[in-house]
C-alpha angles and dihedrals in degrees: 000000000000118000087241082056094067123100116255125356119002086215087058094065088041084052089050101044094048085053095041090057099045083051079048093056101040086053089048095053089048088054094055097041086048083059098060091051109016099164100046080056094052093048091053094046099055086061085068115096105232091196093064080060108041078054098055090042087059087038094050094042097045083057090046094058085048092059099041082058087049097058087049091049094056093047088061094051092255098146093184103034080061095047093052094041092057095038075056094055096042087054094049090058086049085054093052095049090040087062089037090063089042087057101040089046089056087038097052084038088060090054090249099141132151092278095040085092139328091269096062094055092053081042095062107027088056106034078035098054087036085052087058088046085058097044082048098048080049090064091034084065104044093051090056096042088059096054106026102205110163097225082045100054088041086056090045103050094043089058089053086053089057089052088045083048099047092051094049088054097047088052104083103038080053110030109020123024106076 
């Protein structure tokens, strides 16, 4: 497939992969510095509460899907099946982030900072940076719901799959791998 090929915007693909690949190298380096303490990873690890994730996976898939439908509703012409699809996207990421706060709060309750281990730095800076991302893809969004434009809700929802993607690859150096 050629990059002209590509729904929406050329420079798009260009934004995602550029972000795909920082999210690659901040997972690598937590996989060399887990090397050097693994179970002290895995300690600190076992403090997180995997629930809260599996929820904001299903939380984060189940936008994605909305916004997937709102991309097919636009291209049909279905101005307010695209609009709700992408408010329901929108208020999938407020969910996440929602669920996100709820974490950190009980994390940062439990005394588990950045400093608390080499783990939690990784913990924050990455699900941190991934939860911009997220505040970022709601505006996105928003932006595209209001003007409607096809090339623009394609953008816009393939942004929102990076940020689906990302968190599917975060989920198992963080969540998963002890």
């Amino acid at each position: 497939m050629r990059l002209q090929d590509l729904p929406g915007e050329p420079i798009m693909w260009v934004l995602i992969a550029s972000e795909l690949l920082v999210f690659a190298a901040g997972i690598t380096a937590m996989a060399g510095v887990r090397l050097t303490d693994p179970a002290g990873f895995a300690a600190a690890q076992a403090q997180l509460h995997g629930w809260m994730a599996a929820l904001n996976t299903a939380i984060l898939v189940t936008s994605g899907f909305f916004a997937a439908r709102a991309e097919r509703a636009c291209r049909r012409g279905d101005r307010r099946g695209a609009r709700v699809g992408l408010a329901l996207a929108a208020l999938g990421g407020a969910g996440f982030l929602a669920v996100k706060a709820v974490e950190y709060a009980g994390d940062l309750r439990a005394g588990l900072g950045m400093e608390s281990h080499p783990f939690f730095t990784f913990y924050y800076l990455l699900t941190g940076f991934h939860a911009a991302h997220v505040l970022f893809g709601i505006g996105v969004l928003a932006l595209v719901a209001i003007r409607l434009r096809t090339e623009e809700v394609q953008a816009g929802a393939a942004f929102w799959h990076m940020v689906d993607l990302v968190w599917v690859l975060l989920l198992p150096p963080v969540y998963l791998l002890g």
